[in-house]
DRENVEXSE-612305 format. One record per atom (N, C-alpha, C): atom name; x, y negated, z. Coordinates in steps of 0.1 Angstrom, whole numbers. Example, Ala and Ser with C-alpha at 12.3 -4.5 7.8 and 13.67 -1.06 7.14 Angstrom:
REM residues 2
<site><atomo>N</atomo><xx>132</xx><yy>57</yy><zz>78</zz></site>
<site><atomo>CA</atomo><xx>123</xx><yy>45</yy><zz>78</zz></site>
<site><atomo>C</atomo><xx>132</xx><yy>33</yy><zz>78</zz></site>
<site><atomo>N</atomo><xx>128</xx><yy>22</yy><zz>71</zz></site>
<site><atomo>CA</atomo><xx>137</xx><yy>11</yy><zz>71</zz></site>
<site><atomo>C</atomo><xx>129</xx><yy>0</yy><zz>79</zz></site>
This chain:
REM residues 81
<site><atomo>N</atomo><xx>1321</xx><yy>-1056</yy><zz>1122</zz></site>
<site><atomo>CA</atomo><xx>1325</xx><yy>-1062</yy><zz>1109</zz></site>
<site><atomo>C</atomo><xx>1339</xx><yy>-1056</yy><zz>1105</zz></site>
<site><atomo>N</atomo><xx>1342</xx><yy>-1043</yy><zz>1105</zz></site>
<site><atomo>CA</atomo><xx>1352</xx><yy>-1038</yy><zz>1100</zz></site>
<site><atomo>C</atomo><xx>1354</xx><yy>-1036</yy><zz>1085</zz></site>
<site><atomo>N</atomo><xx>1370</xx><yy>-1043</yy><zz>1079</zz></site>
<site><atomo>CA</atomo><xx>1374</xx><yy>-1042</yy><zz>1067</zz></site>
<site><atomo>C</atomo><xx>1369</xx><yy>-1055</yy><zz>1063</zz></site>
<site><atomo>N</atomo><xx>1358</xx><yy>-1064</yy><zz>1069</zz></site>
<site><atomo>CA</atomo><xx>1353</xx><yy>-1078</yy><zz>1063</zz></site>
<site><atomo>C</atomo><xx>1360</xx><yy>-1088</yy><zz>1063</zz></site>
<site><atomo>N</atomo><xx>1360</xx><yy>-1097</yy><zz>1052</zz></site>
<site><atomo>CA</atomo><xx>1362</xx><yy>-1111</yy><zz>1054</zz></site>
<site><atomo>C</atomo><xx>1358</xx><yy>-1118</yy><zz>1063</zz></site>
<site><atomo>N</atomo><xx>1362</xx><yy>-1125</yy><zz>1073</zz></site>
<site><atomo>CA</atomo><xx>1357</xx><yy>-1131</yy><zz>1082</zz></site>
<site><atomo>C</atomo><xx>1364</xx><yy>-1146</yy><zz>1081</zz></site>
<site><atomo>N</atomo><xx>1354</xx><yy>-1156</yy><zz>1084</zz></site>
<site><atomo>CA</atomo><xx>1356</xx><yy>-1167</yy><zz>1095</zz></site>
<site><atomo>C</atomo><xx>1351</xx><yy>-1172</yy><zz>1105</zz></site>
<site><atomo>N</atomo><xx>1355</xx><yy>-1184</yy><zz>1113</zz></site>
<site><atomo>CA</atomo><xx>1351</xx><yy>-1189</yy><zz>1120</zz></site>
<site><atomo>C</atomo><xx>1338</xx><yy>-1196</yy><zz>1116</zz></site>
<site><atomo>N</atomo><xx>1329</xx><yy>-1192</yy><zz>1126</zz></site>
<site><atomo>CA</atomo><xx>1317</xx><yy>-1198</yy><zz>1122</zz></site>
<site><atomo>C</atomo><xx>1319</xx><yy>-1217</yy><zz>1118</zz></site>
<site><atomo>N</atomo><xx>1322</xx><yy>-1222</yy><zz>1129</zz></site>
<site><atomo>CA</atomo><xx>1326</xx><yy>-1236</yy><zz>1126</zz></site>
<site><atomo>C</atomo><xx>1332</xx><yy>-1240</yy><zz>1116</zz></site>
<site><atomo>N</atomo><xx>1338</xx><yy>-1230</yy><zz>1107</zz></site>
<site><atomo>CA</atomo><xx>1341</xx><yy>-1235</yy><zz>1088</zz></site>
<site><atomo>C</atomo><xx>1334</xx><yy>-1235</yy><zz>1080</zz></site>
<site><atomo>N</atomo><xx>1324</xx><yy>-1235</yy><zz>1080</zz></site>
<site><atomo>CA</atomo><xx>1310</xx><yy>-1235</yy><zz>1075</zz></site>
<site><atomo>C</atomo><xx>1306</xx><yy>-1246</yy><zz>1072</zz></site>
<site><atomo>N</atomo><xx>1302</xx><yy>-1250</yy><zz>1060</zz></site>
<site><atomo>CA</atomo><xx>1300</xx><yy>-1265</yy><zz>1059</zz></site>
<site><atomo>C</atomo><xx>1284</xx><yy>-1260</yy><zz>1051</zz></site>
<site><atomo>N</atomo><xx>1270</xx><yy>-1266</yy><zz>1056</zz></site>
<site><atomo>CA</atomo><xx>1263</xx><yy>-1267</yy><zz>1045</zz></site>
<site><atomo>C</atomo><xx>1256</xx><yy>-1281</yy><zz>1036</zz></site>
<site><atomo>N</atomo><xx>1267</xx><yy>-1285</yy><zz>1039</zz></site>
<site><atomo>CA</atomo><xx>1261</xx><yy>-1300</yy><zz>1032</zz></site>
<site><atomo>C</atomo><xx>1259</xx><yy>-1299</yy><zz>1015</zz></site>
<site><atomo>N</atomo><xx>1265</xx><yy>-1288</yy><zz>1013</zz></site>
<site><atomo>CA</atomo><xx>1259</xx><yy>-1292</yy><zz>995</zz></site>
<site><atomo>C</atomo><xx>1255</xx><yy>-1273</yy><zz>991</zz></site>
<site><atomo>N</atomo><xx>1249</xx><yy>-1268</yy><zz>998</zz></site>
<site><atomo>CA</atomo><xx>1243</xx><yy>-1253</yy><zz>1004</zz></site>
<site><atomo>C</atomo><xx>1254</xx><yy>-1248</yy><zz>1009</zz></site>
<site><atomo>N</atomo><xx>1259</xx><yy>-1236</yy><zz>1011</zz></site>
<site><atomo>CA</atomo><xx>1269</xx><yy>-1227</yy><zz>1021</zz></site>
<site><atomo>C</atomo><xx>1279</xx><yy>-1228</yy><zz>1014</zz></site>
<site><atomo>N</atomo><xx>1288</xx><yy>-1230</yy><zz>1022</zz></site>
<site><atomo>CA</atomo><xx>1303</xx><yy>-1228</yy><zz>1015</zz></site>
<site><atomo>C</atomo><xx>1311</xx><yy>-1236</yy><zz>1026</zz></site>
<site><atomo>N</atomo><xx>1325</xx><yy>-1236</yy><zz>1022</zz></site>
<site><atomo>CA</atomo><xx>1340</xx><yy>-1244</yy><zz>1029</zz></site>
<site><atomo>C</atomo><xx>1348</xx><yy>-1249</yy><zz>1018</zz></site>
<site><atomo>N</atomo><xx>1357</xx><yy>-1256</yy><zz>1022</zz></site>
<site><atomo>CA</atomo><xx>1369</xx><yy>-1258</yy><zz>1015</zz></site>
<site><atomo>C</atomo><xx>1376</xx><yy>-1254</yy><zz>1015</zz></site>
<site><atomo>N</atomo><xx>1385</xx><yy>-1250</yy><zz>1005</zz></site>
<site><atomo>CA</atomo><xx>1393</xx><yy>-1242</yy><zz>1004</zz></site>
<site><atomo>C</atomo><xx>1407</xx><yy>-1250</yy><zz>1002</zz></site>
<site><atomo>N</atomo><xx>1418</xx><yy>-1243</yy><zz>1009</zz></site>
<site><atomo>CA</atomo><xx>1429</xx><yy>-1253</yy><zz>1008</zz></site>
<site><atomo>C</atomo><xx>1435</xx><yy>-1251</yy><zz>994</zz></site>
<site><atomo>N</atomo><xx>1441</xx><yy>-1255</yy><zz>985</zz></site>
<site><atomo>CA</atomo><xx>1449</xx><yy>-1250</yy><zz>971</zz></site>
<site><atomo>C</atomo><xx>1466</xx><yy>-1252</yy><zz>974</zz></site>
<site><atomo>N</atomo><xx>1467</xx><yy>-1248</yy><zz>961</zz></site>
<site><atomo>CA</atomo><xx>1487</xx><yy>-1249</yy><zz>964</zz></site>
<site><atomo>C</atomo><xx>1489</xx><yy>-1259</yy><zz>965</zz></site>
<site><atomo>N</atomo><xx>1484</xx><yy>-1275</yy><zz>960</zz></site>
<site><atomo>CA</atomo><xx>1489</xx><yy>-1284</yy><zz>958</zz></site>
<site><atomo>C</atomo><xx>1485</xx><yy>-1295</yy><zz>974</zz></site>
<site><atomo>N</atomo><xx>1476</xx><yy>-1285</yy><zz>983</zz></site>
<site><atomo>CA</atomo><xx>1474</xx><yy>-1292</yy><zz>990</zz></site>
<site><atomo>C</atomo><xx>1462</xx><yy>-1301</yy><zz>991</zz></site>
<site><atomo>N</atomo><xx>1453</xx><yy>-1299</yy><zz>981</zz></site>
<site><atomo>CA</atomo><xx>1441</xx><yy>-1303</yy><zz>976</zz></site>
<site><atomo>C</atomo><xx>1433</xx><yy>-1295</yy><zz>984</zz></site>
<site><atomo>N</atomo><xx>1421</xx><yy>-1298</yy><zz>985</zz></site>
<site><atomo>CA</atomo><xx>1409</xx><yy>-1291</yy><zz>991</zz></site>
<site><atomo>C</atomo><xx>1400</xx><yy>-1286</yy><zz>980</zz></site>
<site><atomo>N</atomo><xx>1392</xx><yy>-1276</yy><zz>978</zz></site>
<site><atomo>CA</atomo><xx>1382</xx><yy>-1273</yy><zz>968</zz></site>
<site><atomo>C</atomo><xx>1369</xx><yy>-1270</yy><zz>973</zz></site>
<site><atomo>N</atomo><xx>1359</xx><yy>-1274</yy><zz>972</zz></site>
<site><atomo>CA</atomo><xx>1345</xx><yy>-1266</yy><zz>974</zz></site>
<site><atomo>C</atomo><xx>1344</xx><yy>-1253</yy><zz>970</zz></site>
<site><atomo>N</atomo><xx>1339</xx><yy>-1242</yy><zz>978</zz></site>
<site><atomo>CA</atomo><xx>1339</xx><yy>-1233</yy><zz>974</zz></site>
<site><atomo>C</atomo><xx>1324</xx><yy>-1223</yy><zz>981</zz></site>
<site><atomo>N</atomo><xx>1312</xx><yy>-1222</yy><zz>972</zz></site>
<site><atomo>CA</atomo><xx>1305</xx><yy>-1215</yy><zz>978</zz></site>
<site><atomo>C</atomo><xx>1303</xx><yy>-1204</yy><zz>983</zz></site>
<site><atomo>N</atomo><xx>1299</xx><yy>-1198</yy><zz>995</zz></site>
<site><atomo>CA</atomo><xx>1300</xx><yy>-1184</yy><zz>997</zz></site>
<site><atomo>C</atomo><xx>1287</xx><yy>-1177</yy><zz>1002</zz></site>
<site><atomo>N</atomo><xx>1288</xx><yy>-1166</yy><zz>1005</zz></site>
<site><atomo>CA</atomo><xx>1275</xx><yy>-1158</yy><zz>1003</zz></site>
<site><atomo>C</atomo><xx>1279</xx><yy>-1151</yy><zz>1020</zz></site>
<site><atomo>N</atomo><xx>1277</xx><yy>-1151</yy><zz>1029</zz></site>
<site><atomo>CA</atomo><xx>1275</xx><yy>-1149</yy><zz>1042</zz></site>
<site><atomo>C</atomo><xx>1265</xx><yy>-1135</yy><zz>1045</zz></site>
<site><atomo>N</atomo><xx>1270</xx><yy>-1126</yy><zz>1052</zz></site>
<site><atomo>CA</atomo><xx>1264</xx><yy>-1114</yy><zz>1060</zz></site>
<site><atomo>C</atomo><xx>1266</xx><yy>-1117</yy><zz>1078</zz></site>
<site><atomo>N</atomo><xx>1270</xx><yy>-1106</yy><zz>1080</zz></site>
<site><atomo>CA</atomo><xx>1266</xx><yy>-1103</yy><zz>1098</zz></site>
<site><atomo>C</atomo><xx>1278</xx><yy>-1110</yy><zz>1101</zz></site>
<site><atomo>N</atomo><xx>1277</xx><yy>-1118</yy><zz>1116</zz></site>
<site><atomo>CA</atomo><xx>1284</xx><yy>-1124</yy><zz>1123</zz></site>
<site><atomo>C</atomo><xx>1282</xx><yy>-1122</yy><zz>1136</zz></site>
<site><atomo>N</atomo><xx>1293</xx><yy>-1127</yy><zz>1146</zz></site>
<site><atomo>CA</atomo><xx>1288</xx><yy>-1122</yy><zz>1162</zz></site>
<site><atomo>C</atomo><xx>1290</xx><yy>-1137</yy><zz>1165</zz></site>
<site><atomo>N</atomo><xx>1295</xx><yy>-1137</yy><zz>1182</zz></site>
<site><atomo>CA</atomo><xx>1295</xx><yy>-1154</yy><zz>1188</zz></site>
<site><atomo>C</atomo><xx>1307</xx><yy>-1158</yy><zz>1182</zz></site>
<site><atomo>N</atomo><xx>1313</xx><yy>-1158</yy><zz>1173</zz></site>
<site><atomo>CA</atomo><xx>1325</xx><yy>-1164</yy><zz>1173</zz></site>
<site><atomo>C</atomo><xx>1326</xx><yy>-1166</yy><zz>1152</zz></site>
<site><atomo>N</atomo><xx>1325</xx><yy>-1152</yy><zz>1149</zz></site>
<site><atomo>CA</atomo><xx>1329</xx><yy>-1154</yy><zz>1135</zz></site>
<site><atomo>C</atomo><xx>1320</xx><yy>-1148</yy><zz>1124</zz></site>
<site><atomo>N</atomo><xx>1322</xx><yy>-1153</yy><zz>1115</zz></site>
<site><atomo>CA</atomo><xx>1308</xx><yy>-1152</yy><zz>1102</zz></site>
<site><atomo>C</atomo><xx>1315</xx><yy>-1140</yy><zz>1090</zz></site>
<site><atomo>N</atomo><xx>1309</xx><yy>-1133</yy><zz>1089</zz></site>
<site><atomo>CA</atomo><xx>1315</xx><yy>-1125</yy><zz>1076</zz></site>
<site><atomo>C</atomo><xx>1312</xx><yy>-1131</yy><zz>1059</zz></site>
<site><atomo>N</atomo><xx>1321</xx><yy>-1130</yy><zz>1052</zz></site>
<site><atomo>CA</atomo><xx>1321</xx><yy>-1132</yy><zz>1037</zz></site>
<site><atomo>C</atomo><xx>1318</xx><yy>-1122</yy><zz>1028</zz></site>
<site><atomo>N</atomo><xx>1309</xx><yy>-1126</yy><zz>1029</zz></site>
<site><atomo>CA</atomo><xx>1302</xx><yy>-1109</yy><zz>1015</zz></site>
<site><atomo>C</atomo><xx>1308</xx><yy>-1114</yy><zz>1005</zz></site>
<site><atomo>N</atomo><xx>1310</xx><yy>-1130</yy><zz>995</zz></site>
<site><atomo>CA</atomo><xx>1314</xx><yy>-1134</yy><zz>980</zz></site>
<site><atomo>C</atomo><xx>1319</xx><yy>-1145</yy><zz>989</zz></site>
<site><atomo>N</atomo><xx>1331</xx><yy>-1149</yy><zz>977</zz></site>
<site><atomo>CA</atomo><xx>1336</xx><yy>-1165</yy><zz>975</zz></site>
<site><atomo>C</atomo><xx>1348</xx><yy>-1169</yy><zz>980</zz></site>
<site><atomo>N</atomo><xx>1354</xx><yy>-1156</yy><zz>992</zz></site>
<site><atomo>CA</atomo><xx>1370</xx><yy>-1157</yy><zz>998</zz></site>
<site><atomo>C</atomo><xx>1376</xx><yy>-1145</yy><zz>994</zz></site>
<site><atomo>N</atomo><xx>1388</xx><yy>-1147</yy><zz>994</zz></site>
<site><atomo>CA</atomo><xx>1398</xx><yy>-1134</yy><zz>996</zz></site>
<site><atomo>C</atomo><xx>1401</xx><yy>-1137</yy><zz>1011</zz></site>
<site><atomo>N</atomo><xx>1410</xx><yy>-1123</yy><zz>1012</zz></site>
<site><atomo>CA</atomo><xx>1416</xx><yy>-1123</yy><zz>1026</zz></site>
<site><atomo>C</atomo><xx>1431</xx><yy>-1131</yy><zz>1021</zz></site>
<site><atomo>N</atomo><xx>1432</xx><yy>-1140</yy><zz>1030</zz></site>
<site><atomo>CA</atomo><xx>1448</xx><yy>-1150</yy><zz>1028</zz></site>
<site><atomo>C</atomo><xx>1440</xx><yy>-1164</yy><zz>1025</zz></site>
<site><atomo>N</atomo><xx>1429</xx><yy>-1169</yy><zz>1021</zz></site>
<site><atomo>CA</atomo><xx>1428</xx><yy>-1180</yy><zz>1017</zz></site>
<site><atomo>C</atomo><xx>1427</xx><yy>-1186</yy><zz>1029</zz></site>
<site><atomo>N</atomo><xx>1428</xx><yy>-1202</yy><zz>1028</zz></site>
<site><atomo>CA</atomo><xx>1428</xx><yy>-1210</yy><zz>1039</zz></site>
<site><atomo>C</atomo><xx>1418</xx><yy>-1216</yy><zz>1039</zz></site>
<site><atomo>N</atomo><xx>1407</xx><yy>-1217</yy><zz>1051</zz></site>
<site><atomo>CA</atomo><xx>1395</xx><yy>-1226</yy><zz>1049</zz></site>
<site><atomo>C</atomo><xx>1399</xx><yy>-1242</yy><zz>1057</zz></site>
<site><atomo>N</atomo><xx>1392</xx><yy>-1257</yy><zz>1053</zz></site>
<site><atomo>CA</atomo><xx>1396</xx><yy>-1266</yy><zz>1063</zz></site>
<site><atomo>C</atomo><xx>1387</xx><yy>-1261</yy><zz>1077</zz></site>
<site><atomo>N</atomo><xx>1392</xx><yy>-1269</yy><zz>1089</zz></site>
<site><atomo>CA</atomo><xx>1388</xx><yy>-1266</yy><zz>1102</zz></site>
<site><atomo>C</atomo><xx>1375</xx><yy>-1279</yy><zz>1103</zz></site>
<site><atomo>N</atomo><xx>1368</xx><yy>-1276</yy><zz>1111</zz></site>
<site><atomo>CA</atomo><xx>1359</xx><yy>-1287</yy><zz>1110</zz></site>
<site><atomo>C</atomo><xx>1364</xx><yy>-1300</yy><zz>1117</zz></site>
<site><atomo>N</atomo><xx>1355</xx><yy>-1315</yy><zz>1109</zz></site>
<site><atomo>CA</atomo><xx>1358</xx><yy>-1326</yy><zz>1112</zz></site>
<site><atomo>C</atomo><xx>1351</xx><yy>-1335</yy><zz>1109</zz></site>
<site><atomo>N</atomo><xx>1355</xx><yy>-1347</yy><zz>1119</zz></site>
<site><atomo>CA</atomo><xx>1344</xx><yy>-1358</yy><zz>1117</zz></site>
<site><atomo>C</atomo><xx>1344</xx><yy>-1367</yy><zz>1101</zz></site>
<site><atomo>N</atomo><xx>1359</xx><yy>-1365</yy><zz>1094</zz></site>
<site><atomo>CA</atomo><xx>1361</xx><yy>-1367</yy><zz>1082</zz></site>
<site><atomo>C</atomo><xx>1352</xx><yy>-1361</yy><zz>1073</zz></site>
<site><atomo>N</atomo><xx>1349</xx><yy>-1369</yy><zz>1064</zz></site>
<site><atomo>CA</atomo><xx>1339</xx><yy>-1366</yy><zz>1053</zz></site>
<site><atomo>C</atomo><xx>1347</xx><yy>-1357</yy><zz>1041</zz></site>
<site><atomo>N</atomo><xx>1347</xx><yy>-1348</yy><zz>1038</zz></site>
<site><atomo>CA</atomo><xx>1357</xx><yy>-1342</yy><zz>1026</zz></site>
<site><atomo>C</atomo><xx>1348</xx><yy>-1339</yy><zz>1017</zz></site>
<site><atomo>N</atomo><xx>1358</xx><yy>-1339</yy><zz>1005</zz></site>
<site><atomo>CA</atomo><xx>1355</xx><yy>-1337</yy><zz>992</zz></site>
<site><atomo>C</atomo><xx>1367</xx><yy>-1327</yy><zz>981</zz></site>
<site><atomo>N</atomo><xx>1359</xx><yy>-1323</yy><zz>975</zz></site>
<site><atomo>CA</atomo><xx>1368</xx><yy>-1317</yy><zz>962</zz></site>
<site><atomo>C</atomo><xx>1380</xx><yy>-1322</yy><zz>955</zz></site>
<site><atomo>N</atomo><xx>1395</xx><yy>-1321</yy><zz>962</zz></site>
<site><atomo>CA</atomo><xx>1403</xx><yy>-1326</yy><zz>952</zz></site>
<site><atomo>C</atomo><xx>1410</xx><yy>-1339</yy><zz>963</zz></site>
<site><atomo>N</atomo><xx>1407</xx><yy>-1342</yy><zz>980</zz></site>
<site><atomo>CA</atomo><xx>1413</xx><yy>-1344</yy><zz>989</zz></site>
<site><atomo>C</atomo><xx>1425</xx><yy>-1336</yy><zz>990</zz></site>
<site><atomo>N</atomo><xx>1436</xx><yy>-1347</yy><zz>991</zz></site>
<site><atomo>CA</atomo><xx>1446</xx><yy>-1342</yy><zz>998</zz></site>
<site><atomo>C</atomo><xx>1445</xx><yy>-1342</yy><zz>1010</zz></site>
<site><atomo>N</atomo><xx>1447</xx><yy>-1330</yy><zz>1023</zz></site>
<site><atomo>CA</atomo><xx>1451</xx><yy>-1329</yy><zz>1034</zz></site>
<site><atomo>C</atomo><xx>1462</xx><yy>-1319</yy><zz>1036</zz></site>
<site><atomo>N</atomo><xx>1466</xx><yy>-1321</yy><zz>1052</zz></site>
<site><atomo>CA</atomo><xx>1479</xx><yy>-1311</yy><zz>1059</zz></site>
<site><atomo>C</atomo><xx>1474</xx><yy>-1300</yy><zz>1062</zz></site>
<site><atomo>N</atomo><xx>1484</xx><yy>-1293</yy><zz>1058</zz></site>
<site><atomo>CA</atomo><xx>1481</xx><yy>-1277</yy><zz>1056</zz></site>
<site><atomo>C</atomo><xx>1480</xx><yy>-1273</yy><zz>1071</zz></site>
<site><atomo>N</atomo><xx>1483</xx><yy>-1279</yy><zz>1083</zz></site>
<site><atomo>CA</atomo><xx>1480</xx><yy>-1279</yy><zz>1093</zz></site>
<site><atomo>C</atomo><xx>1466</xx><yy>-1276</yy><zz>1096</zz></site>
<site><atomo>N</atomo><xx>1458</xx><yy>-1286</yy><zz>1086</zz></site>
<site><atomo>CA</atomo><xx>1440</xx><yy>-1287</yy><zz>1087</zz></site>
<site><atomo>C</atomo><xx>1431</xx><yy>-1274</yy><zz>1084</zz></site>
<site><atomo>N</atomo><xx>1442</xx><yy>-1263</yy><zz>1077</zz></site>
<site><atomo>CA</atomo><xx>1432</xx><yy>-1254</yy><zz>1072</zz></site>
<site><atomo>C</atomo><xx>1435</xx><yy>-1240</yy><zz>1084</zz></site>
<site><atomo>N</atomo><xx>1425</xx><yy>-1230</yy><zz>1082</zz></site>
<site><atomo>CA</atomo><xx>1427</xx><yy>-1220</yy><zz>1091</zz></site>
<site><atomo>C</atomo><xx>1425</xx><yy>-1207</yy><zz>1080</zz></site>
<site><atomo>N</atomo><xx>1434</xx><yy>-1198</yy><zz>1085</zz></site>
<site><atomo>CA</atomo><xx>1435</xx><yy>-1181</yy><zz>1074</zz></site>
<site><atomo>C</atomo><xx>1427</xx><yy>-1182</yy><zz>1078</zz></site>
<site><atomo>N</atomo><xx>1417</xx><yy>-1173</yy><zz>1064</zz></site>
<site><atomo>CA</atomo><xx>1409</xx><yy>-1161</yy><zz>1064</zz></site>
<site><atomo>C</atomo><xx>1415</xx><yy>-1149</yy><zz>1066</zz></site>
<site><atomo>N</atomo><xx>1409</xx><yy>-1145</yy><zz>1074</zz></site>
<site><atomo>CA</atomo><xx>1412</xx><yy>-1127</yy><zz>1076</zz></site>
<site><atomo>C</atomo><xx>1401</xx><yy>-1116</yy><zz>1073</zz></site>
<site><atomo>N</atomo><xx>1409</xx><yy>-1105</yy><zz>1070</zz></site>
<site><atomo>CA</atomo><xx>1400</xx><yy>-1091</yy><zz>1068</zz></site>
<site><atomo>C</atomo><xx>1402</xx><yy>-1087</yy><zz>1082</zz></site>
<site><atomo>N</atomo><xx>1388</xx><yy>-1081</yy><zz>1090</zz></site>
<site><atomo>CA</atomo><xx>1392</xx><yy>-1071</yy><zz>1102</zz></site>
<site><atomo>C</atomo><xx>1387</xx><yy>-1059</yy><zz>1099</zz></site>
């Protein structure tokens, strides 16, 4: 997966089809759908729907929604490898 978007597979939410949250400036969370290619045991590639730098939330037993405020703590970079 070189040059790809990647995440952690565990940021993957499919409760309303594929996508994550996305952290915003204000600290808000957003739904954001994505389009998924090749992954190994650890992390999922982003074909559509992230840049490299965005922050996805980490998984939880919390229910989230669009427009939650959480701690920037909660989110994890996306990276290009």
């Amino acid at each position: 997966m070189n040059n790809a978007i990647t995440i952690p597979k565990e940021a993957v939410r499919r409760d309303n089809g594929i996508g994550v949250f996305v952290l915003q400036p204000d600290s808000s969370i957003k739904w954001q759908p994505i389009k998924t290619g090749a992954s190994d045991a650890l992390r999922l590639e982003v074909v559509t729907g992230l840049k490299d730098g965005d922050q996805v939330a980490e998984p939880s037993d919390t229910t989230l929604k669009s427009g939650a405020k959480v701690t920037p703590s909660f989110a994890m970079k996306v990276r290009a490898q």
